[in-house]
C-alpha positions as CSV (number, residue, x, y, z in Angstrom):
1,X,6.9,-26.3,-15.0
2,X,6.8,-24.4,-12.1
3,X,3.2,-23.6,-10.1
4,X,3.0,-19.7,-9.6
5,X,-0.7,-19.9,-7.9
6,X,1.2,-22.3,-4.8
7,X,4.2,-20.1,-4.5
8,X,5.3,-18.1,-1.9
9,X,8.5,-16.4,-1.3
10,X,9.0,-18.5,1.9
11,X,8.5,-21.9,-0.6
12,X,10.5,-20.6,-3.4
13,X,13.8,-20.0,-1.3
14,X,13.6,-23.7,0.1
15,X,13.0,-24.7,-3.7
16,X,15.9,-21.8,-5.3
17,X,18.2,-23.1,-2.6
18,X,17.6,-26.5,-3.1
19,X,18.3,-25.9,-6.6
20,X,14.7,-27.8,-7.4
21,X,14.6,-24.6,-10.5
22,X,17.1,-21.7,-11.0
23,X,16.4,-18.3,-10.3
24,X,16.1,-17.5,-14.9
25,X,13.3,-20.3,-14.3
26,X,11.7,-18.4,-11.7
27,X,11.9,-15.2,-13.5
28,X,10.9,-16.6,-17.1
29,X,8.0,-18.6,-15.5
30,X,6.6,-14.6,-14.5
31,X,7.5,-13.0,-17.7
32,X,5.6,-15.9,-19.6
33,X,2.7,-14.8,-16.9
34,X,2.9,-10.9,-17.6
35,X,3.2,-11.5,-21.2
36,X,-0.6,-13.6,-21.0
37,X,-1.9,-11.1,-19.0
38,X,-0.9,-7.7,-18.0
39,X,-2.6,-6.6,-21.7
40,X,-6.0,-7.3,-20.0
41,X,-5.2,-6.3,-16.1
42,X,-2.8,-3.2,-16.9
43,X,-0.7,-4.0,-13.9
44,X,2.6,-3.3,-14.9
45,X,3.7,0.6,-16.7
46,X,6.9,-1.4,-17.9
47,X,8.6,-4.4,-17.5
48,X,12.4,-4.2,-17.5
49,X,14.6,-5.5,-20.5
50,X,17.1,-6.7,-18.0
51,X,15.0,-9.7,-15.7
52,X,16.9,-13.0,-16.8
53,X,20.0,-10.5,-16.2
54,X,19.6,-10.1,-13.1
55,X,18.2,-13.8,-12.2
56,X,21.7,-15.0,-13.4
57,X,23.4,-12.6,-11.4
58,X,21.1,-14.3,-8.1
59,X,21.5,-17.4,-9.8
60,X,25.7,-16.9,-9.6
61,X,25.1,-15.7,-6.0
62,X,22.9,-18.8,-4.8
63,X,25.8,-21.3,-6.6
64,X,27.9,-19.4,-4.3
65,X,26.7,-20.6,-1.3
66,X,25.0,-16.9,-0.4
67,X,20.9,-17.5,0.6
68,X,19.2,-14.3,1.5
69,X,15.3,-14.4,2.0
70,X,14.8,-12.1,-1.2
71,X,17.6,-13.7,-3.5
72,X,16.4,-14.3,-6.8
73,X,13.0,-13.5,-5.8
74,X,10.5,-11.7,-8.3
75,X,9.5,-8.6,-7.1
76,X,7.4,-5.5,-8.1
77,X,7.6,-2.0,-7.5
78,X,5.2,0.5,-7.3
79,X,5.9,4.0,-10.0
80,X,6.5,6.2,-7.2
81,X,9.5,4.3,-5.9
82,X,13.1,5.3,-7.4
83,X,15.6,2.9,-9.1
84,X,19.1,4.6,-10.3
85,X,18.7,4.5,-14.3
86,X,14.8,3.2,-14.7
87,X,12.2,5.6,-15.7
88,X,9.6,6.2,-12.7
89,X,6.8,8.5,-13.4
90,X,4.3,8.4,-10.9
91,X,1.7,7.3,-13.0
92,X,2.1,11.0,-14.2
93,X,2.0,12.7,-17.4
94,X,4.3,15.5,-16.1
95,X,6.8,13.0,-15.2
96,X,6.6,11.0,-18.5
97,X,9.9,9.5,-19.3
98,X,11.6,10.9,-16.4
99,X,14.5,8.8,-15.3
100,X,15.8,8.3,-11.3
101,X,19.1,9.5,-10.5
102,X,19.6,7.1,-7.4
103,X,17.9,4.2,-5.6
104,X,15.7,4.7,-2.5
105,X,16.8,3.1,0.4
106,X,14.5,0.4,0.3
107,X,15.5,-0.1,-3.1
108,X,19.0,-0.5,-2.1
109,X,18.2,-2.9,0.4
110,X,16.4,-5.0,-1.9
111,X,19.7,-5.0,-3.7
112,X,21.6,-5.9,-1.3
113,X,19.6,-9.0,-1.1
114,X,19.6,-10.0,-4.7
115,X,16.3,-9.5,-5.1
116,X,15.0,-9.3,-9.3
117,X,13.3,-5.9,-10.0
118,X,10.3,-7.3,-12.9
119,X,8.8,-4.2,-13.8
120,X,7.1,-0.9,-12.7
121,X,3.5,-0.9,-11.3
122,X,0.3,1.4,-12.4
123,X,-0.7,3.2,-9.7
124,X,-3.1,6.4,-9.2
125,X,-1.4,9.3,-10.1
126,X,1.2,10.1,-7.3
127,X,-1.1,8.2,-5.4
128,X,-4.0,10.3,-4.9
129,X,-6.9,7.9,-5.5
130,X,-8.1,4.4,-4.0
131,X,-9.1,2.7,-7.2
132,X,-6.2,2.9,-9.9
133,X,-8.4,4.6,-12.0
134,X,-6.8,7.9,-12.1
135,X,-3.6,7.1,-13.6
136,X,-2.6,8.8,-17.0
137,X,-2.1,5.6,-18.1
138,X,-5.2,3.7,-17.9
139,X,-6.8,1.4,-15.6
140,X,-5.9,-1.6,-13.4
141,X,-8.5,-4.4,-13.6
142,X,-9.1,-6.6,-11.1
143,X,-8.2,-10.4,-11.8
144,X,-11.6,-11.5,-9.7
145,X,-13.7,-9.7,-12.0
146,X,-12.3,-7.5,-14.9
147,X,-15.0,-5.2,-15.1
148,X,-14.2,-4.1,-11.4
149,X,-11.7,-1.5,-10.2
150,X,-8.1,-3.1,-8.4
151,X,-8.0,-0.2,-5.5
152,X,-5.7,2.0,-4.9
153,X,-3.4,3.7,-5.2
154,X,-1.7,0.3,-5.4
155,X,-3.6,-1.2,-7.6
156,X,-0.8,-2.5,-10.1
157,X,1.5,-3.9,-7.3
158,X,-1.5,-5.6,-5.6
159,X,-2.7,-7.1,-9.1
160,X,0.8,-7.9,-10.1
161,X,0.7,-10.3,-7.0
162,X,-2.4,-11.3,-7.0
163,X,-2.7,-12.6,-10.6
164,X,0.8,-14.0,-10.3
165,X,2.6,-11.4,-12.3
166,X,5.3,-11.2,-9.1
167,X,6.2,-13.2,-6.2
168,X,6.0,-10.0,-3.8
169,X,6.0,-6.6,-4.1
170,X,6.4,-3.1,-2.6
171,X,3.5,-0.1,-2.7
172,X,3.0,3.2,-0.5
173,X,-0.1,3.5,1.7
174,X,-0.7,7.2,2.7
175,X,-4.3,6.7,3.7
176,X,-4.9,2.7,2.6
177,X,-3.4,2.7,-0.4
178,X,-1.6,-0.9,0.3
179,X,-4.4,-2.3,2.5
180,X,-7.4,-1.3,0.2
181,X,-6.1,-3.3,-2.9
182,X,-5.2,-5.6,-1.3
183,X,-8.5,-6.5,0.2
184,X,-10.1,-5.6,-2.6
185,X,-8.0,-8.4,-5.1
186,X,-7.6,-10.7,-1.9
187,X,-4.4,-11.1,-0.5
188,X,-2.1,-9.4,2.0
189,X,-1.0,-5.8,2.3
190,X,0.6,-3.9,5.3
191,X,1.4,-0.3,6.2
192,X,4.1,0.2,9.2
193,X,4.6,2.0,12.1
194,X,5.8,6.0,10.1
195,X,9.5,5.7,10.4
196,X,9.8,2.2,10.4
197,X,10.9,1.9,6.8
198,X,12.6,4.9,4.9
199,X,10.9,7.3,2.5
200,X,13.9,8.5,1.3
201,X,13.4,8.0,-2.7
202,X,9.8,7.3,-2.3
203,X,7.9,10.2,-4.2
204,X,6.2,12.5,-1.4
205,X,2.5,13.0,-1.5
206,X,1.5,13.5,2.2
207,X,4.8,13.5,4.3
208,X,3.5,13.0,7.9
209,X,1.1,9.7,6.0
210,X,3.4,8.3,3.8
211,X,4.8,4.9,4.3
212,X,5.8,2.3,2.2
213,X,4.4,-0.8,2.5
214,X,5.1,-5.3,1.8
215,X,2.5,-7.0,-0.6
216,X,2.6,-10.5,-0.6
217,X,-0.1,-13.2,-0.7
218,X,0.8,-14.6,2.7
219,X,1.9,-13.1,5.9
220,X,4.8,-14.8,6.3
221,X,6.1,-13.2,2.7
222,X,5.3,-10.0,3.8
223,X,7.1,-10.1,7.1
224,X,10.1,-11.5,5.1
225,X,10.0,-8.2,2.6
226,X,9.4,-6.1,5.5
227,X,12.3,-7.1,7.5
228,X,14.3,-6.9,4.4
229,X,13.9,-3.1,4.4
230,X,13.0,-1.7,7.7
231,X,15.4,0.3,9.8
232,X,17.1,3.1,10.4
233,X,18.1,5.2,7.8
234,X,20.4,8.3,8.1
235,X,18.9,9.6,4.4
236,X,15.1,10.2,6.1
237,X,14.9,12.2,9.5
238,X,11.7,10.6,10.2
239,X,12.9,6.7,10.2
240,X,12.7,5.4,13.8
241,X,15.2,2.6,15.7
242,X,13.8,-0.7,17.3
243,X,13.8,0.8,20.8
244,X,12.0,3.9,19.9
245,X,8.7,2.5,21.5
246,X,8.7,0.6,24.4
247,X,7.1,-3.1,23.8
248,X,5.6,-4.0,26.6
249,X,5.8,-8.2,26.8
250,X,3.6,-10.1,24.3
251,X,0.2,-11.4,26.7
252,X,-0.4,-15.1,26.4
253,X,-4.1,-14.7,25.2
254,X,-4.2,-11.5,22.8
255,X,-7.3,-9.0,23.2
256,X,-8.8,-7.8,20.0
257,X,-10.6,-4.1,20.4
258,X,-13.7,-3.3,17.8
259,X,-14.9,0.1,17.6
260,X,-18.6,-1.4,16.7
261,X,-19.7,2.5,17.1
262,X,-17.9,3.3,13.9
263,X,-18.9,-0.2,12.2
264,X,-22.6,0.0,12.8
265,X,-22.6,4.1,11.8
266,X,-23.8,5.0,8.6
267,X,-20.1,4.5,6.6
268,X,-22.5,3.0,3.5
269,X,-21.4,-0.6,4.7
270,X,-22.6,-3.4,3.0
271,X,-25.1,-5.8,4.5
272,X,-22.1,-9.0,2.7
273,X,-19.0,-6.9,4.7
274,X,-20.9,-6.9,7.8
275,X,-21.5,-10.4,7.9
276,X,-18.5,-11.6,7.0
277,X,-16.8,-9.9,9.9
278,X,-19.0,-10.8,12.3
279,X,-18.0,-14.8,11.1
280,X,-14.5,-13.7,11.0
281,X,-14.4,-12.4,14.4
282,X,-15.9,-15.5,15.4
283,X,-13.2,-17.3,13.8
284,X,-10.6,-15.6,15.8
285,X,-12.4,-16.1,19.4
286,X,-12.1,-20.0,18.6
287,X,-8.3,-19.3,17.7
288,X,-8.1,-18.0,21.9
289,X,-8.5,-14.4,20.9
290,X,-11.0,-12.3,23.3
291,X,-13.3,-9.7,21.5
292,X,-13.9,-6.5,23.3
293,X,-15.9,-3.8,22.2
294,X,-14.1,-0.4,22.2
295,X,-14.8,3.3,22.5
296,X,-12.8,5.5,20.2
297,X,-15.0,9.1,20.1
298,X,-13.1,11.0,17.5
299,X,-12.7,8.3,15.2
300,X,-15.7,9.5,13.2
301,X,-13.5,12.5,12.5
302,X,-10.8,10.8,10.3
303,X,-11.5,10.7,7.2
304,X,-12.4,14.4,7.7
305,X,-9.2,15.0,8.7
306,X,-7.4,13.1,6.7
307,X,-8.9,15.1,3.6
308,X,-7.6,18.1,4.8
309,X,-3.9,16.8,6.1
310,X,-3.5,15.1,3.1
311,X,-4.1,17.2,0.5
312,X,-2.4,20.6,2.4
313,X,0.5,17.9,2.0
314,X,-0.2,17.2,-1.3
315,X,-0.4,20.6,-2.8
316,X,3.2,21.5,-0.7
317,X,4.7,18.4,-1.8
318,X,3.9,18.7,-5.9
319,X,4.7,22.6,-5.9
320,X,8.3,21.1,-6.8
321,X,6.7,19.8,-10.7
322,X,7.1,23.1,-12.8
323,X,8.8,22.1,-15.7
324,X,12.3,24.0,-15.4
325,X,14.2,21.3,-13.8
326,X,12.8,17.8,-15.2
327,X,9.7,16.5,-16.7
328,X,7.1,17.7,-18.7
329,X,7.4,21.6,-19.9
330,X,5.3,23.7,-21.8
331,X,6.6,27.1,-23.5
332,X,4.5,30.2,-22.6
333,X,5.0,33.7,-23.2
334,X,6.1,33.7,-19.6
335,X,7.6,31.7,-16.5
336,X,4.1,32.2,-15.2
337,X,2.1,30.8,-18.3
338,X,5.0,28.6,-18.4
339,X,3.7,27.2,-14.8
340,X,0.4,27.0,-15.8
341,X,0.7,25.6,-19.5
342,X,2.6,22.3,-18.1
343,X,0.9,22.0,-14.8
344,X,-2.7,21.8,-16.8
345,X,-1.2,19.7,-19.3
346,X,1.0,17.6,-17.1
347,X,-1.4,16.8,-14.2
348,X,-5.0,14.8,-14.1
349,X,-8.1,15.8,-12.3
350,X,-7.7,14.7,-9.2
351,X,-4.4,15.4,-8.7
352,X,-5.6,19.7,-9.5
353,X,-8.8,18.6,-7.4
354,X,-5.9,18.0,-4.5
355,X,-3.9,20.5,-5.2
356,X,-6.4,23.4,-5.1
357,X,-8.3,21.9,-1.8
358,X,-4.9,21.5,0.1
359,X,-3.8,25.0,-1.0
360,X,-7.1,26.1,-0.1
361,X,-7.0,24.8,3.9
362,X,-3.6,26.7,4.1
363,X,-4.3,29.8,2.8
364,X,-4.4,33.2,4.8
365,X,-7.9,33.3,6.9
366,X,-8.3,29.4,6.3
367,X,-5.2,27.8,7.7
368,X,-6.4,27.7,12.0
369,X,-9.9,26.9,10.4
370,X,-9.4,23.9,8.8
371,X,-5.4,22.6,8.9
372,X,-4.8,23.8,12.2
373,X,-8.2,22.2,13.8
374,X,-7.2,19.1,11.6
375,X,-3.8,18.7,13.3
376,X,-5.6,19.3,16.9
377,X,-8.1,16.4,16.5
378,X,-5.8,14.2,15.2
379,X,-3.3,15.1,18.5
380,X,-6.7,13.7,20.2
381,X,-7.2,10.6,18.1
382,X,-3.8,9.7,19.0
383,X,-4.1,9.7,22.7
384,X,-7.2,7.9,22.3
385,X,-5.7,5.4,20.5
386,X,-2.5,5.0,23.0
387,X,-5.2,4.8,25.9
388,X,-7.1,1.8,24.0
389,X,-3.8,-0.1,23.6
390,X,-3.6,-0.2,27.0
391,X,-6.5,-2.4,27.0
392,X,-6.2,-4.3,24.3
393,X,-3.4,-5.7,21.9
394,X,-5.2,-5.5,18.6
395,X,-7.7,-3.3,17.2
396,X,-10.1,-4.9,14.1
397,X,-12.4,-3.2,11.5
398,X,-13.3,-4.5,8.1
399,X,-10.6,-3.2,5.6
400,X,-13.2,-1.8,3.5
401,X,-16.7,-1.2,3.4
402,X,-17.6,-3.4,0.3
403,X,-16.2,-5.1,-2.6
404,X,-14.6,-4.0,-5.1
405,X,-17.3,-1.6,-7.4
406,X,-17.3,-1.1,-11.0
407,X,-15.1,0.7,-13.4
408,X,-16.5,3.8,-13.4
409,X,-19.4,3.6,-11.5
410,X,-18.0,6.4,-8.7
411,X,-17.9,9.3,-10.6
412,X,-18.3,11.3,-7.9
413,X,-15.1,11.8,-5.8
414,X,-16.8,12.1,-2.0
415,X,-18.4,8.8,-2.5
416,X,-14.9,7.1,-3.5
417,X,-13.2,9.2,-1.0
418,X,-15.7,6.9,2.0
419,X,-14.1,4.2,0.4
420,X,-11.2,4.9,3.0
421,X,-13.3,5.5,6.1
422,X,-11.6,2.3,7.5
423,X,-7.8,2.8,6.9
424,X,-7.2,6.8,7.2
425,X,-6.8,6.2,10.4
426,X,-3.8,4.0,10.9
427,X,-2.1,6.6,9.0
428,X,-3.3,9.8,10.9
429,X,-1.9,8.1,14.3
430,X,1.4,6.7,12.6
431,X,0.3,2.9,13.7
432,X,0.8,-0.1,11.8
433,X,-1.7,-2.1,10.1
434,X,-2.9,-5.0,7.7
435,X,-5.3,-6.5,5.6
436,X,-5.7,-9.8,5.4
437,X,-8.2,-12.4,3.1
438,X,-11.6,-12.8,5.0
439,X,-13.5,-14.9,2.4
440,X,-15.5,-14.1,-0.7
441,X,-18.7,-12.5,-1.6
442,X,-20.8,-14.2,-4.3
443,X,-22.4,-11.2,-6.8
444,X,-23.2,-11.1,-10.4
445,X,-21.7,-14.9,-10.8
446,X,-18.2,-13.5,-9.6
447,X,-16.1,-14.3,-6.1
448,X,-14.9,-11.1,-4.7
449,X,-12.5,-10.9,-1.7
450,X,-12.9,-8.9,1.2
451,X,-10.4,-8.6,3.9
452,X,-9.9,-7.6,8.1
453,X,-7.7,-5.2,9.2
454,X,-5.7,-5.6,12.3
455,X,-4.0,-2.3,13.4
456,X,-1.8,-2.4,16.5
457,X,0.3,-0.2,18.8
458,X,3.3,1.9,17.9
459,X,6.3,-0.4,17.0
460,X,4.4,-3.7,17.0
461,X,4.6,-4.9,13.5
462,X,4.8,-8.5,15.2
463,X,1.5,-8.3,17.0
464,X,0.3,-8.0,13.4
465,X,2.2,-10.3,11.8
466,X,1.7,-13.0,15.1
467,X,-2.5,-13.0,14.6
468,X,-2.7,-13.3,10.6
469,X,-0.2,-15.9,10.4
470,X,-2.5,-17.8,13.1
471,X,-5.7,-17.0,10.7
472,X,-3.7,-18.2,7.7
473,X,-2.9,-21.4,9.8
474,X,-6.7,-22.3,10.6
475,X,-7.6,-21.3,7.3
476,X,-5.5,-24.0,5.0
């Protein structure tokens, strides 16, 4: 029998390779695990017909001497992400049934590799939310406490992973949507420097945010997925090459930044989080690290700016879902109550919330007020941010501001929306970031996880990578 809660993708190579159990082992061993739980945790849309398939194919692959990182590896994949022939819906009732028509290029890459496609994720609908609780098709539970949300938008590859539904897997973090969820079910999610990894096939909400992003419960396994599908990729304009940024040579002791201005503000921070990083940090001072406090002045500003860029994005981005080419359509007496007869019907609350703000912020009279302003502060932010990497290596915050809430229990969108005070920012300057395990918080008779995030210069993934793996290392 094989032990899912000890596995990692680095362990189960050695073991595949080894021939210790066969890829069809592998993958039957995380059926068996979806089948007991993904009722109760809602992680998975679908689970594809064709698994042991395609673990024989790995299986005939590894017999014949080939040994990529990923092959025969259990992975994920978030509903916004498109695989030739497999339904993908963005957790959307207006793309119900809708079927891809070619792989993204991550997906490709991933195939290259031999790498065993489980299932589709939940996810908030086309990933406007940070719980999973907006998805047309019901809730992701966390497996720390049911009654608690997962995060978001994520929510499904994060819990797939976490509850050992998957070995790895891949989500999209526009504002925290990888790193949120993953802090929240506690274990490791990381968004990339923009352009680092291709969007092409991933399903656009904010174009100049997007990224997609490695889930894994270690470090290591997400630096193994993430160098199995960054690059260069002639399909999206936007990807960037390794020598796009200048890396200036890697400093013997690291420096770790903490904008304590923005941690000590009012960002409804609880009295656990705070305490938690504080031990944390202290953790990573008797790893070598030095702690400096940092000035960042416009960092206050981002998740006000993010709510603007985002959802101008947003409403630009789902124009494209009508209902005359594919998905859902609704008849009307006209093509305009045609428009507006599957748009109501096809799309949830938030998503129309989105929608109507972002068209808002660009209208005549509106657009220098609010989009253009928007796009002039974050210019600021990210000079601010270059001058601070001068100075230090790393920059650390808490991932989130608390646990994981309740099912539920925000109702009200602004108070969910501070929920992402935190991570908007990595994605509004284009750096990378990640959130890794911190420890647990005792409430109600229930561990929860928190997590740090790390975010670090333009093109420095392995910074990132470097500093969690050490954590990981003093934490066995």
């Amino acid at each position: 029998m094989i032990d899912l809660t000890t596995l990692s993708i680095a362990s189960a190579r050695k073991k595949l390779d080894e021939k210790v159990f066969s890829a069809v082992d592998l993958a039957q061993a995380y059926l068996n695990e979806i089948k007991n739980k993904n009722a109760e945790l809602n992680a998975y849309l679908e689970v594809y017909d064709d698994v042991l398939e395609q673990a024989k194919k790995a299986d005939t692959r590894i017999a014949g001497g080939e040994s990529y990182p990923l092959l025969g590896i259990p992975l994920a994949i978030k509903d916004n992400i498109l695989i030739k022939g497999r339904k993908v819906s963005s957790a959307s009732k207006i793309l119900e049934n809708y079927v891809a028509s070619y792989d993204a290029t991550v997906i490709s890459k991933l195939k290259k590799q031999g790498a065993i496609f489980l299932g589709r994720t939940n996810m908030d609908e086309f990933a406007m939310g940070g719980a999973t609780e907006n998805s047309a098709y019901g809730v992701t539970r966390n497996p720390h406490d049911t009654g608690r949300v997962a995060g978001g938008s994520s929510g499904g590859s994060v819990v797939a992973v976490a509850a050992n539904l998957a070995l790895g897997a891949l989500g999209s973090d526009t504002g925290g949507s990888v790193r949120e969820p993953a802090a929240f079910c506690g274990i490791v999610g990381m968004k990339p420097t923009y352009g680092r990894i291709s969007r092409h096939g991933l399903m656009a909400m904010g174009s100049s945010l997007d990224c997609i992003g490695p889930i894994g419960k270690t470090v290591q396994d997400v630096e193994i997925i993430y160098n199995a599908i960054e690059g260069k990729d002639g399909l999206d304009s936007t990807t960037i090459s390794d020598d796009t940024y200048v890396k200036t040579s890697q400093k013997k002791e690291l420096v770790i930044g903490v904008p304590y201005d923005l941690i000590n503000g009012d960002r409804g921070m609880s009295v656990e989080t705070k305490e938690n990083f504080t031990q944390t940090l202290e953790k990573f001072k008797k790893l070598g690290f030095k702690i400096e406090n940092i000035s960042l002045k416009n960092i206050n500003m981002s998740l006000a700016v993010y709510y603007i860029i985002m959802p101008a994005e947003a409403s630009t981005n789902l124009a494209r879902f009508d209902g005359v080419r594919y998905g859902l359509h609704k008849d009307g007496s006209n093509l305009l109550e045609d428009y507006m007869l599957t748009k109501g019907a096809g799309f949830g609350k938030e998503v129309r919330r989105r929608i109507l703000i972002g068209t808002y912020v660009l209208s005549a009279g509106y657009y220098d007020a609010y989009y253009g302003k928007a796009q002039l502060i974050r210019s600021s932010l990210q000079k601010e941010f270059n001058k601070a990497f001068k100075n230090v290596d790393l920059i650390a915050t808490p991932t989130t501001p608390d646990v994981a809430w309740k099912i539920g229990k925000k109702s009200d969108p602004l108070s969910a929306y501070l929920a992402d005070i935190f991570t908007v920012t990595a994605n509004i300057v284009g750096i990378p970031a990640i959130s890794i395990p911190s420890g647990f918080v005792e409430i109600e008779g229930k561990k929860l996880p928190l997590g740090i995030q790390f975010m670090a210069s333009h093109g420095r993934e392995d910074s990132l990578f470097e500093v969690g793996q050490k954590f990981e290392i003093k934490n066995k």
